[in-house]
N, C-alpha and C positions, 0 to 999 in steps of 0.2 A: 426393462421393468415397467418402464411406463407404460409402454403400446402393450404389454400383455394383462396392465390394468384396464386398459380401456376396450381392450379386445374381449378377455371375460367380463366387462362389467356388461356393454355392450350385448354379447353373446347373450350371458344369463338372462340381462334385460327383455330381448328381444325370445326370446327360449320357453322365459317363463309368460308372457305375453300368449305365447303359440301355444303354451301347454293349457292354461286356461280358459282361450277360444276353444280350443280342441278340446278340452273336457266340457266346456261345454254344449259345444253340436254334441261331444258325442254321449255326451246324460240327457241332452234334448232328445239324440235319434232312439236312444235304448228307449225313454218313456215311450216315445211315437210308435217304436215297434212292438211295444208291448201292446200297448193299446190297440195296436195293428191285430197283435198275436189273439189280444181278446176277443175281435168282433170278430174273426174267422173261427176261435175257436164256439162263439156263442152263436154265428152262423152251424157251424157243423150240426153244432149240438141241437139246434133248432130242427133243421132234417131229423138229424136220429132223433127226436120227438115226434115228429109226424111219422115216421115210419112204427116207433113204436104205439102212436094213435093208431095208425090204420091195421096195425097188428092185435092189439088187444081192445079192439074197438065193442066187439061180441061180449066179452068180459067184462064191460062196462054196467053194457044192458043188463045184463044178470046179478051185477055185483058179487060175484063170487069171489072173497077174499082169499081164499086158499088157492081156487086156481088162478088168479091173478098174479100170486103171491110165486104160484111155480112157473108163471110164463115171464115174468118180468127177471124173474129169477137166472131162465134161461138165457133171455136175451143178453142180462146182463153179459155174462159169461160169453158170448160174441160179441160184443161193442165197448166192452169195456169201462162202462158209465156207470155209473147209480142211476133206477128209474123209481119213478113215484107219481102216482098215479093217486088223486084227491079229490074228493065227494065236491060238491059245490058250495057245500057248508065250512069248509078250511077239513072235514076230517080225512085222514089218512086212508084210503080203500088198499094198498095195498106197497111195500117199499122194499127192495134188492138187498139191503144192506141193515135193516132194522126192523124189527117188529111191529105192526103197524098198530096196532093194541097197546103200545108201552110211547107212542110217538103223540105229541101235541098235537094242538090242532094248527094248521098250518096256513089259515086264511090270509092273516098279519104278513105272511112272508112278502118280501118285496115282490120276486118274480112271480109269485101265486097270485097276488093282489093285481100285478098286470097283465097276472093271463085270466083272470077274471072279469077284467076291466076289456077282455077281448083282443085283447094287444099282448104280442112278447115281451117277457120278463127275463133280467138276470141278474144275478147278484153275487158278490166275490167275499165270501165271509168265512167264518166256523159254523160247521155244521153244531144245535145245542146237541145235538141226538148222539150222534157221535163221536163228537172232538174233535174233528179233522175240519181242516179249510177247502173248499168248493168253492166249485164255479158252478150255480144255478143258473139254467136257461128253462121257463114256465110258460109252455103255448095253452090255449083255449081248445079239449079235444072238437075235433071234428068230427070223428063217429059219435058221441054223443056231446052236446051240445050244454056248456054248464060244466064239465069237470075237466079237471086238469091235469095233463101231462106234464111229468118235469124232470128233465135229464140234467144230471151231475156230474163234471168230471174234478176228481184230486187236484188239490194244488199243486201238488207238487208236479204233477205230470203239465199241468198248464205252465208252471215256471221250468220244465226242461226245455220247454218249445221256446217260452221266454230266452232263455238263457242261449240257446244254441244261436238267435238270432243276432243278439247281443252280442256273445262275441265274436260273430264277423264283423260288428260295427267296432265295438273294442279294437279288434286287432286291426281294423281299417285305420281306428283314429291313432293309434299308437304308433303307426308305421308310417302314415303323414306326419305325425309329430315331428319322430325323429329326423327326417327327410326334411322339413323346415328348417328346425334344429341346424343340420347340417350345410344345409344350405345358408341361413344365415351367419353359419361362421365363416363361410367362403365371402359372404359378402362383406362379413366385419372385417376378414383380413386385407380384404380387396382395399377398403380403407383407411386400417390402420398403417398399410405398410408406406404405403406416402409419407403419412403424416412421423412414422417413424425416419424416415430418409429427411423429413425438416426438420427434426429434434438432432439426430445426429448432424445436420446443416449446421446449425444453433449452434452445437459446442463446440463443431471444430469450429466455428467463427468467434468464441471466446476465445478460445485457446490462442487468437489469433492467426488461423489459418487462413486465410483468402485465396479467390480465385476456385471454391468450392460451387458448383451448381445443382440444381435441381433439374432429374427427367419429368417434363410438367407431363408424360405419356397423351391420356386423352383431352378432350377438350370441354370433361366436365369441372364441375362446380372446386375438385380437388385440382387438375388442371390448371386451372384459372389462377388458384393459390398459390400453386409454385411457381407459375410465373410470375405474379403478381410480387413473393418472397425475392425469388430473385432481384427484380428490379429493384427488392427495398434494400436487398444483401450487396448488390452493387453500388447503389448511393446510400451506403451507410461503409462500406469501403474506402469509397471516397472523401467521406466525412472524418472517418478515422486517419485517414493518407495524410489528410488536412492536418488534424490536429495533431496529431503526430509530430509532423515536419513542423508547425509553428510552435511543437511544445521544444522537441530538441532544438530551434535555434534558440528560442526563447533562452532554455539551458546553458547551450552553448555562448550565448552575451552574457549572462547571470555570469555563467562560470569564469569568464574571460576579464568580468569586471574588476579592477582592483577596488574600485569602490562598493563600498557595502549598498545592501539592497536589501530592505525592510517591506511589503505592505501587511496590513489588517484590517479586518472589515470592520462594518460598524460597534459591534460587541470588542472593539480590540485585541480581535484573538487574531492569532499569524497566520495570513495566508502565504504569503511566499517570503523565503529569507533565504539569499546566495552564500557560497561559500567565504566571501568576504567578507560579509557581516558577522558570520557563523567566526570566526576569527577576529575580527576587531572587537565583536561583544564578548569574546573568553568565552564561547558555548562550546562546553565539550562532549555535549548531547545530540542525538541526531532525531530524537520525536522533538522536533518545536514546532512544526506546522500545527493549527489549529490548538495551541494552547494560550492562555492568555498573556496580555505581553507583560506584565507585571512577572509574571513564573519566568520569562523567556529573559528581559533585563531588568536585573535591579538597579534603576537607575530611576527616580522619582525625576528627574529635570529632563531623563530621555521621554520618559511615559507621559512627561507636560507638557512636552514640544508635539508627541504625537498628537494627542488630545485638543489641540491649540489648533493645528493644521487641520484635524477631522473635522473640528467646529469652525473654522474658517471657510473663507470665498477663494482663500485666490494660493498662491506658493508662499512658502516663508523660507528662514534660514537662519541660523544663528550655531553656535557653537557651546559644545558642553565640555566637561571634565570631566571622566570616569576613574573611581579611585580603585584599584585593585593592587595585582602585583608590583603592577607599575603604572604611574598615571599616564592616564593618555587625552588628548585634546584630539573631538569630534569634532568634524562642519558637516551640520547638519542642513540640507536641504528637501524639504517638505510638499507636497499639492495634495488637496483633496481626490481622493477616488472616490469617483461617485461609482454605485453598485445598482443593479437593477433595483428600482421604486419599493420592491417590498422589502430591501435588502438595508435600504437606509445608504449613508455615505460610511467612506471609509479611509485609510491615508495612506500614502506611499512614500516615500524616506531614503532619501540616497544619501549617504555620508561618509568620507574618509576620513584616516589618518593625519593629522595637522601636529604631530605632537612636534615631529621632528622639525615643520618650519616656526611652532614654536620657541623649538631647543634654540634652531639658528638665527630667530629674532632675537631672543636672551644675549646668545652669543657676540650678535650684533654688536647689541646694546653695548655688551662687556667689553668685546673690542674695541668700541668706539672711547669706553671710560678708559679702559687700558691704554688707549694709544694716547688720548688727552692727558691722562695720569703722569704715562712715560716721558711725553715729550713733554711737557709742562714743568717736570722740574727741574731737567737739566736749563731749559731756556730761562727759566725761572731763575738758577742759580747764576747765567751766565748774564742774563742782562741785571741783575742785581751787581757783579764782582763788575759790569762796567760803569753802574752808576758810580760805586765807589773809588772808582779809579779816578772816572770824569769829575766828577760833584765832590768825592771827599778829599781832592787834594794826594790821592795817594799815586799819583804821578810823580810828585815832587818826591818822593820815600821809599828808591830802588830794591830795596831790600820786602817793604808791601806788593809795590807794582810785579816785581817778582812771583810773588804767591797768589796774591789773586790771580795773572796771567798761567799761573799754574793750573790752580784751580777751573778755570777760564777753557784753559783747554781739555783737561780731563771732560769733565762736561762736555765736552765738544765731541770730542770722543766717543763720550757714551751716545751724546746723540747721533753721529753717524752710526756707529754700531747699529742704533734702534733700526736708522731708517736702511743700513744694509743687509740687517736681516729680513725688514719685511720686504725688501726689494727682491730679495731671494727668493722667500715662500712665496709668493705673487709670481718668479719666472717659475719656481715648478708645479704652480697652480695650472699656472696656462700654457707653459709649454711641456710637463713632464713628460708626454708621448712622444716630443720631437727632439729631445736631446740627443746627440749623438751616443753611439752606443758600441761598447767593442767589448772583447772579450778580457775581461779585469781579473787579475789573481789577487785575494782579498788576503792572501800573506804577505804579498811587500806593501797593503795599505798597511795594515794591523802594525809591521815590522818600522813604517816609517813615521806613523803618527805615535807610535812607543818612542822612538830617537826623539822627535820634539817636545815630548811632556816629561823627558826623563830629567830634567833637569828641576821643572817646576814639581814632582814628586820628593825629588832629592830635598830641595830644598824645606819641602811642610813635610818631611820625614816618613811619607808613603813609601814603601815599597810597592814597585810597576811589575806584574809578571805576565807574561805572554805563553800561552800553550796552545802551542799549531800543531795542527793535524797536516794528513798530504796537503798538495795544493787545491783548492779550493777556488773552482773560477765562478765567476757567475759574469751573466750579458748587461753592462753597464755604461755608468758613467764614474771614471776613477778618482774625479774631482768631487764630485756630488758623494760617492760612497767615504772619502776620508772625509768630506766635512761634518760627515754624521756620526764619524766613527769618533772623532778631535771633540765632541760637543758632550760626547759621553764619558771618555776619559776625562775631560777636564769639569765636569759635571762631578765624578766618581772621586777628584781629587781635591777638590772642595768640598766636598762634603764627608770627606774622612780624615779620622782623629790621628794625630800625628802617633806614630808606630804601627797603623792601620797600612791593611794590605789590597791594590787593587789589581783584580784578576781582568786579564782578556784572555778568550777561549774562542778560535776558531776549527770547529769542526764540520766534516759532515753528517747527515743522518738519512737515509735513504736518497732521495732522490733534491734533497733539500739543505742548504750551506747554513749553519749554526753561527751569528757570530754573537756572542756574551762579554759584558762588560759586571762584572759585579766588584761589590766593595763591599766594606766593616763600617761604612757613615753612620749616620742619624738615622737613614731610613725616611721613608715616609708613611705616615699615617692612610689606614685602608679609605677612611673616607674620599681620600684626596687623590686613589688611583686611578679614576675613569677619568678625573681632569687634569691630569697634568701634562697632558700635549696640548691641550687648546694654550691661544696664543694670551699670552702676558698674565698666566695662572702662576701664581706663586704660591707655595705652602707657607712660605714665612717671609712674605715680600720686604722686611725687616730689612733680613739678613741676608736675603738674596741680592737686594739692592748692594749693601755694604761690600756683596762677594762680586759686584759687581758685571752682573747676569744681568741680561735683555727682557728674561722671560721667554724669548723664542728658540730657543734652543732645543727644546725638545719635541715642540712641532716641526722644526724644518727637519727631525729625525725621523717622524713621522712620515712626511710629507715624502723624503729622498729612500722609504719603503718601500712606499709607496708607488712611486716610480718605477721601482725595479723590481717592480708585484711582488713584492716582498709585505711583512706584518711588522709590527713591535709591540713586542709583549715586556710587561712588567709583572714583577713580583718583589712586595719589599715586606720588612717589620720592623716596626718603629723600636730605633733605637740596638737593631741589628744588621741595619746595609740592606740594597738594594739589590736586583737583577736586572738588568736588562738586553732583552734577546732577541738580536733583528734573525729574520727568517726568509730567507731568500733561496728560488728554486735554481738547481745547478745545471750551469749553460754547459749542454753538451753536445750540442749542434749551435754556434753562433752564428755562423748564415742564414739559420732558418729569422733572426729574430729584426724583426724590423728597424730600418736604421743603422744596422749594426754596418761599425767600421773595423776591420781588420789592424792588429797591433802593427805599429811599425816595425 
């Protein structure tokens, strides 16, 4: 479409250029030959005056109007002309074509007046006499000297001679016309069709096609261009190759980042933002390049920190708070982008996730007050019961020293417990992967940790029930899977109301060993289900104390899941019992599993 615009514009441009040169030679040549056509014909006419001078030269001398009148008559009728033949005074002696008695006087006439003047006349008008338009040619006779001869021929017969000359130049200019005409479209095409082979170059090079070239053919001015094209279409190949490759790695880090990646130019609207920001900031939109970052986060202390860094010199860093579904703690790290001079500066922002090191600073914390808590009061209790022993005399009062050493040891007790549990979760902190490992049937745990609690159920008037499915192995440690399993029954039986019933259920479910501890307890409160495997978390540290619980008991249940890639999930309601259900995958190849020791 293009090249055939430019090709007729072109064409026409140059077509019509050609047609109005050529109309005009050839209105210039028709005048010229006209004028050509005149002096020959005002030549002729000149002769056939002299001839009819020397003819009716006799007829002069005598003035005989009548027979002037029938020899002019005559002649006419061979030559073809009007003749008129005029006194020296302008009157009429004698006319071919008019009565010469009814005709003016004819001195005035242009050609009359210059064949009076001695000189040839002629003149291209309307005859008054007749109506019709002439060609008058008026010589000065020669047979008599003083009157005038003067031949006429029709217009119209002068305009056939016109006309026939004319259009051979006509049909000359019209057929060079076209023959230009034509020729210049062969020459338009000659160069549109290049120019069209680098328009089609052009798109296939959007399109991203490379490795397209140009035939540069001759070595004019078009020539020159395709090559010239070329050279720009191969280093602009290369430029694209470039940015290309440095845009996909560029992508390929962005993507790879776990930390988020922010920048904005000076207006603080977004210029680049990775898939990790895209995710730490809750953006479930995918237009945020080039919108402002206020629209992109709502967060007034992120868009402060941007702001702070844009108008600053040097890096900063700090940390925020983002309040949504769920809070999250940013570390925000900051520099100025400087942007080209007319662009102004702008910021770049790298920042992750900290929520969860600050969960386990919290955690810390708590651990640290929990473990201070724990063991602070049994020592508390135990170096008190020996002040009183030493200081108050109650050495001397068997039946005292008795109870407080009672007392004294309980205490002791508990605080061994404390420090044997955390001795535990610390070995399957750090050795969980290296424990020995063989193939465990989790029926004669269930079967055997049911015989040691059947008596502590009997006695707070639970009923114990067990419901096994086939056998059930999983790739283990048999020591570590009953101490998790002891911590839930005896969990389940403390905390249920005497005539309450506590279920264990080992099944399987696909590819995965089911083991369930549920009871009719107390239950626990929803708020309190995501923490009650961290260590020394009590619901009612109260009464947990009294029941004389560690607090870790349900983490080292966690922990010995863990180990044996296994989960534990809870579900409870307050004030209608508990669930609790470890989830471990079923060993069905035990030599494939690392460690593993074969049963004896």
């Amino acid at each position: 479409m293009w090249r055939r615009r430019l090709f007729w514009k072109r064409t026409l441009a140059y077509s019509a250029v050609i047609v109005v040169c050529m109309a005009g030679v050839g209105g210039y040549l028709v005048y010229s030959q006209k004028e050509v056509v005149r002096t020959q014909l005002v030549q002729q006419l000149e002769r056939v005056a002299q001839l009819v001078d020397s003819d009716c030269g006799a007829l002069l001398d005598s003035e005989q109007a009548s027979a002037a009148e029938a020899r002019i008559q005559y002649l006419k009728e061979r030559i073809g002309a009007r003749i008129t033949l005029i006194h020296p005074d302008g009157r009429v002696l004698a006319d071919s074509d008019e009565s010469a008695a009814r005709m003016e006087n004819h001195r005035f006439r242009i050609e009359v007046a210059e064949a009076l003047a001695g000189r040839t006349g002629s003149d291209l008008r309307i005859s008054a006499t007749v109506g019709r338009r002439f060609l008058y040619v008026g010589i000065p006779s020669q047979a008599r000297p003083g009157w005038v001869v003067r031949v006429a021929l029709p217009y119209d017969q002068f305009m056939r001679n016109v006309r026939a000359e004319a259009n051979v130049l006509i049909v000359g200019t019209v057929v060079t016309a076209v023959l230009a005409i034509l020729l210049t479209a062969l020459l338009t095409q000659r160069i549109t069709r290049p120019l069209q082979a680098m328009q089609e170059n052009l798109k296939r090079l959007e399109r991203g096609e490379f490795g397209v070239r140009l035939d540069p053919g001759n070595d004019d001015e078009i020539g020159q261009l395709a090559r010239s094209l070329n050279r720009a279409q191969e280093q602009l190949e290369l430029t694209i190759r470039s940015l290309t490759s440095q845009r996909n790695e560029r992508d390929v880090v962005l993507a790879s980042m776990t930390e988020g990646l922010l920048a904005v130019d000076a207006e603080e609207h977004v210029l680049v933002i990775n898939a990790s920001a895209r995710a730490l900031l809750g953006l479930d939109f995918q237009l945020v390049e080039n919108r402002p970052l206020l629209e992109v986060v709502r967060s007034p202390s992120f868009e402060r920190f941007v702001r702070e860094v844009r108008l600053g010199a040097g890096p900063m860093n700090t940390q925020i708070v983002l309040h949504g579904e769920r809070t999250r703690w940013l570390d925000l790290h900051g520099a100025p982008l400087h942007l080209p001079a007319d662009e102004g500066t702008g910021a770049v922002v790298v920042f992750g996730d900290v929520t969860r090191l600050h969960k386990l600073e919290q955690a810390r914390k708590d651990f640290v007050a929990n473990v201070s808590h724990e063991l602070k009061t049994p020592v508390t209790s135990i170096k008190g019961f020996l002040e009183t022993l030493v200081d108050g005399g109650a050495l001397d009062q068997p039946e005292d020293a008795r109870r407080f050493l009672g007392k004294i040891s309980k205490h002791t007790d508990r605080l061994t417990a404390i420090i044997d549990d955390l001795l535990y979760l610390s070995r399957l902190e750090h050795e969980g992967e290296e424990i020995p490992r063989r193939q465990v049937n989790l029926a004669g745990v269930v079967e055997a940790s049911l015989a040691d609690f059947e008596h502590v159920a009997r006695a707070k008037g639970v009923a114990l029930v067990a419901q096994v499915a086939a056998p059930c192995k999983v790739a283990g440690d048999d020591s570590l899977l009953r101490r998790a399993l002891d911590n839930l029954v005896d969990n389940a039986i403390k905390y249920s109301h005497a005539g309450g019933k506590v279920e264990v259920h080992l099944r399987r479910q696909d590819d995965n060993v089911l083991l369930e501890v549920t009871d009719e307890g107390i239950g626990i409160p929803e708020q309190h289900l995501t923490r009650i495997t961290e260590r020394f978390y009590r619901v009612d540290p109260a009464r947990s104390r009294d029941m004389g619980g560690t607090g870790l008991g349900l983490a080292i249940v966690k922990h010995v899941a863990l180990v044996h890639r296994g989960v534990l999930h809870v579900t409870s309601a307050e004030g209608k019992g508990s669930r609790f259900t470890l989830r471990f995958p079923v060993d069905t190849n035990p030599n494939a599993v690392p460690g593993f020791q074969p049963a004896s």
